[in-house]
The first five atom37 places (N, CA, C, CB, O) and aatype in JSON, in Angstrom:
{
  "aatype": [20, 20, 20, 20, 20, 20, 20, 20, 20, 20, 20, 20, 20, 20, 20, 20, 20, 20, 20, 20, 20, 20, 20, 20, 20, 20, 20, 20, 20, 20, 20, 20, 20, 20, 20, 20, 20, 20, 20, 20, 20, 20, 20, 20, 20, 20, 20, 20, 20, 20, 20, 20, 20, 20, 20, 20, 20, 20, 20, 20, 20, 20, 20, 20, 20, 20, 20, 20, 20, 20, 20, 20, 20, 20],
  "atom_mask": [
    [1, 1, 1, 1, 1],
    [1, 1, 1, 1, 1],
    [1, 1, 1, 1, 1],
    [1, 1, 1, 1, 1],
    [1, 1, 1, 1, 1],
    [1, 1, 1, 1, 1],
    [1, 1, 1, 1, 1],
    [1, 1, 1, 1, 1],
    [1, 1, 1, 1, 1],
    [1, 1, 1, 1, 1],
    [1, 1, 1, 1, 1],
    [1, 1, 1, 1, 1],
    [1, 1, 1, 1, 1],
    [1, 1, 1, 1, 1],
    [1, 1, 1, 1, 1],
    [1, 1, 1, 1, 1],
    [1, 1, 1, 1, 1],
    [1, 1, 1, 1, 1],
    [1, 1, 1, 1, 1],
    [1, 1, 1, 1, 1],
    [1, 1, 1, 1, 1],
    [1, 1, 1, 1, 1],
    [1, 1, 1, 1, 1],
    [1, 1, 1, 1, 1],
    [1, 1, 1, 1, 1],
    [1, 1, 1, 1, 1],
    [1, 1, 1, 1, 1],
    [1, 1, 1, 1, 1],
    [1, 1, 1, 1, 1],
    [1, 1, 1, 1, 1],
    [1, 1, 1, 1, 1],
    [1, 1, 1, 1, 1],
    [1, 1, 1, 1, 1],
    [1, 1, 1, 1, 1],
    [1, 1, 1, 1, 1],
    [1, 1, 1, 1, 1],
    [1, 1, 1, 1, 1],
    [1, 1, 1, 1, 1],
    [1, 1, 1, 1, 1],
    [1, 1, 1, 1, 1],
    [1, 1, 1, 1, 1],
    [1, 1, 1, 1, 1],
    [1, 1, 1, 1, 1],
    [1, 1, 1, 1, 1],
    [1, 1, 1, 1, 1],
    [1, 1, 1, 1, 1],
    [1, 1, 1, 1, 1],
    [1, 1, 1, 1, 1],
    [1, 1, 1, 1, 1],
    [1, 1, 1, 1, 1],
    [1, 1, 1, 1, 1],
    [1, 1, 1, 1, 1],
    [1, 1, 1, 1, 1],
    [1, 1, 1, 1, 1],
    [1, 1, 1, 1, 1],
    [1, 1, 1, 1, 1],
    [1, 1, 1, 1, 1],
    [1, 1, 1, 1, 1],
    [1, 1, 1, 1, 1],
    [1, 1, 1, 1, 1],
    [1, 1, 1, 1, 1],
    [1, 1, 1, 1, 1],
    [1, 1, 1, 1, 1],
    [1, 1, 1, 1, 1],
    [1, 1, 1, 1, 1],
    [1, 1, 1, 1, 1],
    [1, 1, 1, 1, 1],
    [1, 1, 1, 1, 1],
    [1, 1, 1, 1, 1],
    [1, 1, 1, 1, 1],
    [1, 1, 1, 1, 1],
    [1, 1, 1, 1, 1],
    [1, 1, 1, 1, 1],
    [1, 1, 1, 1, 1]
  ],
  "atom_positions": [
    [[35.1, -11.26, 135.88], [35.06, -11.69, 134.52], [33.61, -11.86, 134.08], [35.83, -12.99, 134.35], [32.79, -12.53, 134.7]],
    [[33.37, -11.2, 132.98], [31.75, -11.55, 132.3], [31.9, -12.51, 131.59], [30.97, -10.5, 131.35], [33.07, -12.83, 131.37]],
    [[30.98, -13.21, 131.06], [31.06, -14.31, 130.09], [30.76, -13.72, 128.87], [30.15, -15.49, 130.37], [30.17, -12.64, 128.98]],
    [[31.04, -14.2, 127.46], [31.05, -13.54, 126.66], [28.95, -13.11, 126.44], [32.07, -14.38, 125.52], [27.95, -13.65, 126.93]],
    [[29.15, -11.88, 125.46], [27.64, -11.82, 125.4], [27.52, -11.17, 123.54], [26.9, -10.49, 126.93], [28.6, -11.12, 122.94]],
    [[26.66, -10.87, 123.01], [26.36, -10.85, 121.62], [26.81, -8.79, 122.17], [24.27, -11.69, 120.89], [26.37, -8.36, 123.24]],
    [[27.38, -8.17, 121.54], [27.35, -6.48, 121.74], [28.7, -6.35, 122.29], [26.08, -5.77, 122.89], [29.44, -5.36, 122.26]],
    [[28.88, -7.5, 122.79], [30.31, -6.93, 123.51], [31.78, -7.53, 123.32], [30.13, -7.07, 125.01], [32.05, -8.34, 122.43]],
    [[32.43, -7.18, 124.0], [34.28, -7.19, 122.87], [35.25, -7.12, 124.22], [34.77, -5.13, 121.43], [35.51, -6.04, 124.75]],
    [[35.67, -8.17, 124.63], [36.81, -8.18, 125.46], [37.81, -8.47, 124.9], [36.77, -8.89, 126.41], [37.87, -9.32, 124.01]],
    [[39.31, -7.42, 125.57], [40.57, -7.92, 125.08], [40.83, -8.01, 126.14], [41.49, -7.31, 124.23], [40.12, -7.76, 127.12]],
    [[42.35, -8.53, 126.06], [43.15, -8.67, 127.01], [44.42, -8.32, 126.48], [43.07, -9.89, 127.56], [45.05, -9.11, 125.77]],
    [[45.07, -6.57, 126.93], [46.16, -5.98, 126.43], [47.19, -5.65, 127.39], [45.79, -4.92, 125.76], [47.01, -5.56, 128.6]],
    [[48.05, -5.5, 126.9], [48.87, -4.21, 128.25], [49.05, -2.91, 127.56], [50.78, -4.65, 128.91], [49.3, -2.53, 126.41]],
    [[48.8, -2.28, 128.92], [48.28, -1.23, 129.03], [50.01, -0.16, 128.59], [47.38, -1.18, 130.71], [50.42, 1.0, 128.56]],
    [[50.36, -1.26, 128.39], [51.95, -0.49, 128.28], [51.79, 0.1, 126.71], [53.61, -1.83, 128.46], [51.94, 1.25, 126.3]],
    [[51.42, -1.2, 125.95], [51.12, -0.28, 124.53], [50.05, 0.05, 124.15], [51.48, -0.76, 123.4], [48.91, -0.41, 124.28]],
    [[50.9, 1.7, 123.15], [49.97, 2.18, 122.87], [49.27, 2.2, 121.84], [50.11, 2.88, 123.07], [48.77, 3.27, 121.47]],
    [[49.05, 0.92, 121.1], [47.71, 0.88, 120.6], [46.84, 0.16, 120.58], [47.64, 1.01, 119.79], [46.14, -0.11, 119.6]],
    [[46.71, -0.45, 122.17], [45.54, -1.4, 122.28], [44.47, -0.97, 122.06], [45.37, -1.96, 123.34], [43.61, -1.75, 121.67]],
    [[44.18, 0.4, 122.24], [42.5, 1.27, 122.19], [42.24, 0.76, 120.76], [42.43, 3.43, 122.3], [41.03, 0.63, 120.59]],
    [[43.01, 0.4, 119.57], [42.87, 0.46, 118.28], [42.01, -0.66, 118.09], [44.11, 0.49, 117.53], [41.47, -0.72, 116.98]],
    [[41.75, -1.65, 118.98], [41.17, -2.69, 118.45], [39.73, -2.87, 118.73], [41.85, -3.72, 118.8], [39.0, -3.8, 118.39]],
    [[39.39, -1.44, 119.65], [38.09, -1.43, 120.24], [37.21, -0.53, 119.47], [38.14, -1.02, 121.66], [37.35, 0.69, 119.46]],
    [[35.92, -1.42, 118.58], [35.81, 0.04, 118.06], [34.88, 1.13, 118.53], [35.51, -0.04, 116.78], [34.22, 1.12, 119.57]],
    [[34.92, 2.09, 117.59], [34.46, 3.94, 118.3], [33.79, 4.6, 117.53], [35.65, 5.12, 118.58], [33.86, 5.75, 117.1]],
    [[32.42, 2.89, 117.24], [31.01, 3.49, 116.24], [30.39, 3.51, 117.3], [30.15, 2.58, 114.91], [29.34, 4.0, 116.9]],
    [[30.21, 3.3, 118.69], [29.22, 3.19, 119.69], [29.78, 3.35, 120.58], [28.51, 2.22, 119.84], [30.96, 3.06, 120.71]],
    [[28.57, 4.18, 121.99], [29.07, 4.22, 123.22], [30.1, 2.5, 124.04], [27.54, 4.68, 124.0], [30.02, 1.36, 123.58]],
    [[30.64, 2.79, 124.85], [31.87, 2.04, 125.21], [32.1, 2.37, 126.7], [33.18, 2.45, 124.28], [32.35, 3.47, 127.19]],
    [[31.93, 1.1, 127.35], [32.75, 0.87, 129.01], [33.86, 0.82, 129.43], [32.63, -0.1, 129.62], [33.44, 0.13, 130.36]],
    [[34.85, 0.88, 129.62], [36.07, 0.37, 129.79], [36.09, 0.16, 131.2], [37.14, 1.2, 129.26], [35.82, 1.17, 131.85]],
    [[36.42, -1.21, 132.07], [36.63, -1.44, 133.12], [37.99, -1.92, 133.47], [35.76, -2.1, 133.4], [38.53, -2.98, 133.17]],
    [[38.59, -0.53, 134.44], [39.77, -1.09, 134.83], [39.58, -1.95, 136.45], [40.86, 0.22, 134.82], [39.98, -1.27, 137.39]],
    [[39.25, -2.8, 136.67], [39.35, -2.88, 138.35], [40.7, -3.36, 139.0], [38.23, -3.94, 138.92], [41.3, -4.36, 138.59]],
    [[40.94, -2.93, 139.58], [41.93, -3.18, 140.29], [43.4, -2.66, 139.62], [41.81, -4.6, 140.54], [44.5, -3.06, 140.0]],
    [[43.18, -1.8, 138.67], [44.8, -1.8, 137.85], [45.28, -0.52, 138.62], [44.84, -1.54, 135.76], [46.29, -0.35, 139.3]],
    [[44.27, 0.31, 138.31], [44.98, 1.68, 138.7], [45.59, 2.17, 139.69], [44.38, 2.47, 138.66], [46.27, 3.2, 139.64]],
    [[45.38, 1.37, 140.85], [46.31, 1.64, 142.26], [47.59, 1.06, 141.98], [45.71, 0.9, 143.74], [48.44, 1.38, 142.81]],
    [[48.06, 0.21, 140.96], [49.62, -0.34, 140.77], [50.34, 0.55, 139.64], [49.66, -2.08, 140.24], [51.39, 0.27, 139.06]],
    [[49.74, 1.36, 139.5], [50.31, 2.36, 138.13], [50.64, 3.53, 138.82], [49.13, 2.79, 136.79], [49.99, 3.6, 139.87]],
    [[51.59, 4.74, 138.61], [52.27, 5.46, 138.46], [51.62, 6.75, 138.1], [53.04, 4.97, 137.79], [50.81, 6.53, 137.2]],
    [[51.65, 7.99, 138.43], [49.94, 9.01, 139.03], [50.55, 9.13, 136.76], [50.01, 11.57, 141.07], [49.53, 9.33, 136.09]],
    [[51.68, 9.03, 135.98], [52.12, 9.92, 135.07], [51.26, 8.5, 133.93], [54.18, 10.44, 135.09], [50.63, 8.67, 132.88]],
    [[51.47, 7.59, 134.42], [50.72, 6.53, 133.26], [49.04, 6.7, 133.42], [51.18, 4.64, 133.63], [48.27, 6.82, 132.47]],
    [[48.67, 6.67, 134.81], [47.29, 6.93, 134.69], [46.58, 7.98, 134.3], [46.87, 6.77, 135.57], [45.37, 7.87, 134.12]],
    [[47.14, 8.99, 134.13], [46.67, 10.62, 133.5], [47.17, 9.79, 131.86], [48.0, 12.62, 134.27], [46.32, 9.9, 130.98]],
    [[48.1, 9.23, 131.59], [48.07, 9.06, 129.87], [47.32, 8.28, 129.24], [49.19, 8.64, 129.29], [46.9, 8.31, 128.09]],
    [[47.09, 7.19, 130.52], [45.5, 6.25, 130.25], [44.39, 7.41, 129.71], [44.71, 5.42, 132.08], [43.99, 7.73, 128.6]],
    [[44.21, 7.7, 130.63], [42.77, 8.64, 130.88], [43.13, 9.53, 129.63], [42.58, 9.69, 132.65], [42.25, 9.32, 128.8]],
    [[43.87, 10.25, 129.24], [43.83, 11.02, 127.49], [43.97, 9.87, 127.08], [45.07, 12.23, 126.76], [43.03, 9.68, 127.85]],
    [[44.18, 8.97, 126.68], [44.54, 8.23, 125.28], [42.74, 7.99, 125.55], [46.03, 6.52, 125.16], [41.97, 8.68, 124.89]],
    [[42.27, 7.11, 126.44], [40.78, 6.83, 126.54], [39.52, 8.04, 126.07], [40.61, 6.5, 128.1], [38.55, 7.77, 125.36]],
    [[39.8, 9.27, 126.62], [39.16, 10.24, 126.19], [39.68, 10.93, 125.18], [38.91, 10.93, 127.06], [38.95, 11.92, 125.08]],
    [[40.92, 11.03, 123.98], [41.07, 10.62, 122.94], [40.45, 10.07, 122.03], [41.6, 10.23, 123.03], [39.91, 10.67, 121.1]],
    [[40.46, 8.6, 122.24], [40.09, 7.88, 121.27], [38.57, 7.71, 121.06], [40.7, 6.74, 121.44], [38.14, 7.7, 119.9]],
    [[37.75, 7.6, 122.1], [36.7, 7.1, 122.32], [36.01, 8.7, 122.18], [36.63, 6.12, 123.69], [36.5, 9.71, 122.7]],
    [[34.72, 8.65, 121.34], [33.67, 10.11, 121.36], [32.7, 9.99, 122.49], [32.64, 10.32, 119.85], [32.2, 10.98, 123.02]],
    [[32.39, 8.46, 122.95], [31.39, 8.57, 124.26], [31.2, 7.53, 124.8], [30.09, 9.02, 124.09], [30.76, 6.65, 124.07]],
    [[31.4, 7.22, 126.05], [31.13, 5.89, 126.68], [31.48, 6.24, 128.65], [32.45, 4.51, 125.75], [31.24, 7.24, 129.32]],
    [[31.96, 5.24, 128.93], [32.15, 5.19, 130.38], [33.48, 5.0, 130.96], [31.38, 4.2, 130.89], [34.19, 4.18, 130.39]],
    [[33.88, 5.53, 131.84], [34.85, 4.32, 132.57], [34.46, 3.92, 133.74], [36.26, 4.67, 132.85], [33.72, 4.53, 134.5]],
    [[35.06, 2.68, 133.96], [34.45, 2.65, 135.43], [35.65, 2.11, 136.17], [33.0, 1.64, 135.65], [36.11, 1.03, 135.8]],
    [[36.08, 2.65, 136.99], [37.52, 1.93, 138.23], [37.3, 2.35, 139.71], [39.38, 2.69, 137.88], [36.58, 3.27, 140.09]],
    [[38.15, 1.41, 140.59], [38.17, 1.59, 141.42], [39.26, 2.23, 142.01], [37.83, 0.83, 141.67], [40.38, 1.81, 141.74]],
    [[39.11, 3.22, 142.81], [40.53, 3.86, 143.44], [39.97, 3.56, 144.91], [40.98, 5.79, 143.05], [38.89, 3.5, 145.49]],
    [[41.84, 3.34, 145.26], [42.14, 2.64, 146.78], [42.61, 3.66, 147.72], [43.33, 1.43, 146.76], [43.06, 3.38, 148.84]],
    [[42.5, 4.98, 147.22], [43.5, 5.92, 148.69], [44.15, 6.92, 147.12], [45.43, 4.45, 150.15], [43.53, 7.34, 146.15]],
    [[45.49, 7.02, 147.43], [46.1, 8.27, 147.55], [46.81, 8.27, 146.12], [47.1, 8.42, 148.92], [48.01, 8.48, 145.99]],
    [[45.86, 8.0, 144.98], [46.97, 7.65, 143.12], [46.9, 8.93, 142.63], [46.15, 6.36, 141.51], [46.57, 8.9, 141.44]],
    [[47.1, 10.29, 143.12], [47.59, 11.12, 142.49], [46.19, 12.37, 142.52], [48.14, 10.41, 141.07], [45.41, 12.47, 143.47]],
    [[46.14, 13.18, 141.37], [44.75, 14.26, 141.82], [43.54, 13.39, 141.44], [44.62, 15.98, 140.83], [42.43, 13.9, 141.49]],
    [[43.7, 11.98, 141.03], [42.58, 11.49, 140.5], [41.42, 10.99, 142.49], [43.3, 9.82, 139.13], [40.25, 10.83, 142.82]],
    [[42.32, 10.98, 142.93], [41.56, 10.51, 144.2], [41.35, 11.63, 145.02], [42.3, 9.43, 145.04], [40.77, 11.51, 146.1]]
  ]
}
């Protein structure tokens, strides 16, 4: 957890709907940190993560951790 800082914008969504990206906005580069989510998800939700994210967003980062064997992403 970061503490809050002046530039930056934490939510707290599920990832189930789809239009949490809507609240982040996509005038400036953008991080998105998943840690720890993506090894409990399903190889067909994490490929729809990853388009809706590279979708919405024109330029930024992601950053996650993978644990072993979640599909062609590892």
């Amino acid at each position: 957890m970061l503490p809050p800082r002046a530039g930056s914008h934490s939510i707290g969504v599920s990832l189930a709907e789809n239009r949490w990206s809507e609240t982040i906005p996509t005038d400036r580069p953008t991080i998105l940190i998943a840690d720890g989510l993506l090894a409990f998800r399903a190889e067909g939700v994490i490929i729809a993560l990853i388009r809706r994210i590279t979708d919405h967003f024109s330029s930024g980062e992601l950053a996650f951790n993978a644990y072993g064997g979640i599909g062609w992403i590892s």
